[in-house]
C-alpha positions in Angstrom: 192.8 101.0 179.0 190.4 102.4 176.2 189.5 100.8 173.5 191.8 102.6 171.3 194.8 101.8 173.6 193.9 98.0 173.5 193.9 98.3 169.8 197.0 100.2 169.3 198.6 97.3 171.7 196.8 94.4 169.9 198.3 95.9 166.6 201.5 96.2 167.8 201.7 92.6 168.5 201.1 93.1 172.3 199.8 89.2 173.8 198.8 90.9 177.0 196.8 93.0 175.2 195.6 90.4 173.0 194.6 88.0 176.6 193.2 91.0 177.8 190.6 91.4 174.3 190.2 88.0 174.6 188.9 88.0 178.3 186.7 91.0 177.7 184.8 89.7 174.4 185.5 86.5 173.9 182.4 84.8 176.4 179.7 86.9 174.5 181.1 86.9 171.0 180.9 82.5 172.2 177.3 83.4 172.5 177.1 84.6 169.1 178.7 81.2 168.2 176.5 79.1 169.3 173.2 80.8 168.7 174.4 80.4 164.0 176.2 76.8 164.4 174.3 75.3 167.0 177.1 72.8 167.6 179.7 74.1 170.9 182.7 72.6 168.7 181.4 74.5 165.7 181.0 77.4 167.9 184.5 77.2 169.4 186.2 76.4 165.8 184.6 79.4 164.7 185.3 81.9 167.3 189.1 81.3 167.3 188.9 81.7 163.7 187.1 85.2 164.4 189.8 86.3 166.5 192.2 85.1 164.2 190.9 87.3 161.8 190.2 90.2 164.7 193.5 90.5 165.8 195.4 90.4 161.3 192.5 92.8 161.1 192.4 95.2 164.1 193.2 98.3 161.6 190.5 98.1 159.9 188.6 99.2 163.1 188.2 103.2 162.4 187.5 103.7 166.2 184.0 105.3 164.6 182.0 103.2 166.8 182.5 100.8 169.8 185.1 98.4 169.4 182.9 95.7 170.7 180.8 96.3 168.1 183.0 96.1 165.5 184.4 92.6 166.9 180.7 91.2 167.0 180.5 92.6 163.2 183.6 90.5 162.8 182.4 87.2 164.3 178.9 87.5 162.6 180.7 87.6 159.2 183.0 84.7 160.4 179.7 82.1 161.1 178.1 83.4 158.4 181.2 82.2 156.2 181.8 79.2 158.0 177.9 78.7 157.2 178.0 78.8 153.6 181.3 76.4 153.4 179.7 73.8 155.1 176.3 74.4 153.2 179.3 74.0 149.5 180.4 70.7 151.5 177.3 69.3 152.8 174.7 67.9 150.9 171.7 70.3 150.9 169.3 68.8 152.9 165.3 69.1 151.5 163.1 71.3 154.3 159.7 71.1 154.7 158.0 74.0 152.9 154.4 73.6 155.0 155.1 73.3 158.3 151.8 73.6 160.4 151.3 76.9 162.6 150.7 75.6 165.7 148.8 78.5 168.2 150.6 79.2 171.0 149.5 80.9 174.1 150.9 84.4 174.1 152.7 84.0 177.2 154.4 80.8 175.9 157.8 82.6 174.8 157.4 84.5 178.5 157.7 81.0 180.1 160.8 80.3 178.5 164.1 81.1 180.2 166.6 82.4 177.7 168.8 78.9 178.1 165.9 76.7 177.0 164.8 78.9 174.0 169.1 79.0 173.5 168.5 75.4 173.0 165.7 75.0 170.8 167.4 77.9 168.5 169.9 75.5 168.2 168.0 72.5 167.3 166.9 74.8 164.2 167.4 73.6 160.6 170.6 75.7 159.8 168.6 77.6 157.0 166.1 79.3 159.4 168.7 79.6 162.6 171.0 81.6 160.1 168.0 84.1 159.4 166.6 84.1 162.8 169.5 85.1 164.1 170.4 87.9 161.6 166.8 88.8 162.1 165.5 88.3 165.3 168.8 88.8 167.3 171.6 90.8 165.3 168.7 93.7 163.9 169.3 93.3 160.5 166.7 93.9 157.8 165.7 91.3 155.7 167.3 93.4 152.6 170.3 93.2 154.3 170.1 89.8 155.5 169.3 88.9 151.8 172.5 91.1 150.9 174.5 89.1 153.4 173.3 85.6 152.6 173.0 85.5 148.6 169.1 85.2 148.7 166.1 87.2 147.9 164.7 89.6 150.7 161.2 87.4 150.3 163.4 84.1 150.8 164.8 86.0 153.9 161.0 86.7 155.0 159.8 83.3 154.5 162.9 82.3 156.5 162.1 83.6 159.7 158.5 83.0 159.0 159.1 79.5 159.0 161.4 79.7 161.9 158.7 81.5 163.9 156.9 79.0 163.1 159.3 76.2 163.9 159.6 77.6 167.5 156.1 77.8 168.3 155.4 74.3 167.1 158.1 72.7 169.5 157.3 75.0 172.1 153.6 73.7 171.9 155.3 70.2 172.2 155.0 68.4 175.7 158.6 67.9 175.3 159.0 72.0 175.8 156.9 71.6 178.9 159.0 69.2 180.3 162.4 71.6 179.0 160.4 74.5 181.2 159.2 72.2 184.1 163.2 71.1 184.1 164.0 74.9 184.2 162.0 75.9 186.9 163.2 72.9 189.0 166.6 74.1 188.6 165.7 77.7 190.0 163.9 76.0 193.3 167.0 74.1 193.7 169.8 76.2 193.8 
């Protein structure tokens, strides 16, 4: 079935068609989810909300592009909402404006397989995740992450700076060592 013929069904109310989006996206756009909230029930909460919206929303999908990439475009917007509700709700927590930039061998990032940087991502205060993400993973510019986001483009730069930063110091930490050594174990073992 093409993507437009999936569509067409999802509109028309189709929930074979709507189990069969959901088995092809649903496992990466749960990727997405967990690399903004950092929390798996987060993650979950917000990806059914995503396809919530997907599915009242499918004809607004123009068929201009992938529809894949319209559904990530979708559940971007959806964490980045549920984001700044819980930022209204929470208190907003003071973050350390001088972290230390820790030198980190070059290879460092190299040694880390993508489930234990995954982790650390998510250990991220929620300020610099949200920008790394957007940044570092989605391809947005920092003009349009600003846009997105409600911030200045420079706050957007300091962001991931501080993020960068963030990572290298915890990957520098002996605790990282011991998330790698754990890693590689798992490979030799099955």
């Amino acid at each position: 079935m093409t993507d437009h013929e999936l569509a067409n069904q999802c509109m028309a109310g189709n929930a074979e068609a709507q189990k069969e989006l959901w088995k092809l996206y649903s496992r990466k756009m749960m990727a997405v989810c967990m690399r903004y909230c950092g929390d798996r029930n987060d993650a979950e909460d917000v990806l059914q909300e995503a396809f919530i919206k997907i599915f009242q929303r499918m004809h607004q999908w123009q068929g201009n592009g992938p529809l894949g990439g319209w559904i990530r475009t979708v559940v971007v917007n959806t964490n980045l909402t549920f984001l700044r509700e819980r930022k209204k709700k929470l208190a907003e927590r003071e973050i350390d404006d001088h972290l230390p930039v820790s030198d980190v061998e070059p290879n460092a990032f190299d040694q880390l397989g993508a489930e234990v940087l995954l982790q650390l991502i998510a250990q991220m205060p929620e300020g610099y995740r949200t920008v790394f993400n957007l940044f570092a993973v989605e391809g947005y510019g920092h003009k349009e992450i600003a846009d997105m986001l409600g911030i200045s483009e420079n706050t957007s730069k300091t962001q991931f700076l501080k993020a960068k930063n963030w990572l290298k110091k915890r990957i520098s930490e002996p605790s990282s060592d011991d998330l790698i050594e754990e890693q590689n174990e798992g490979y030799t073992q099955g």
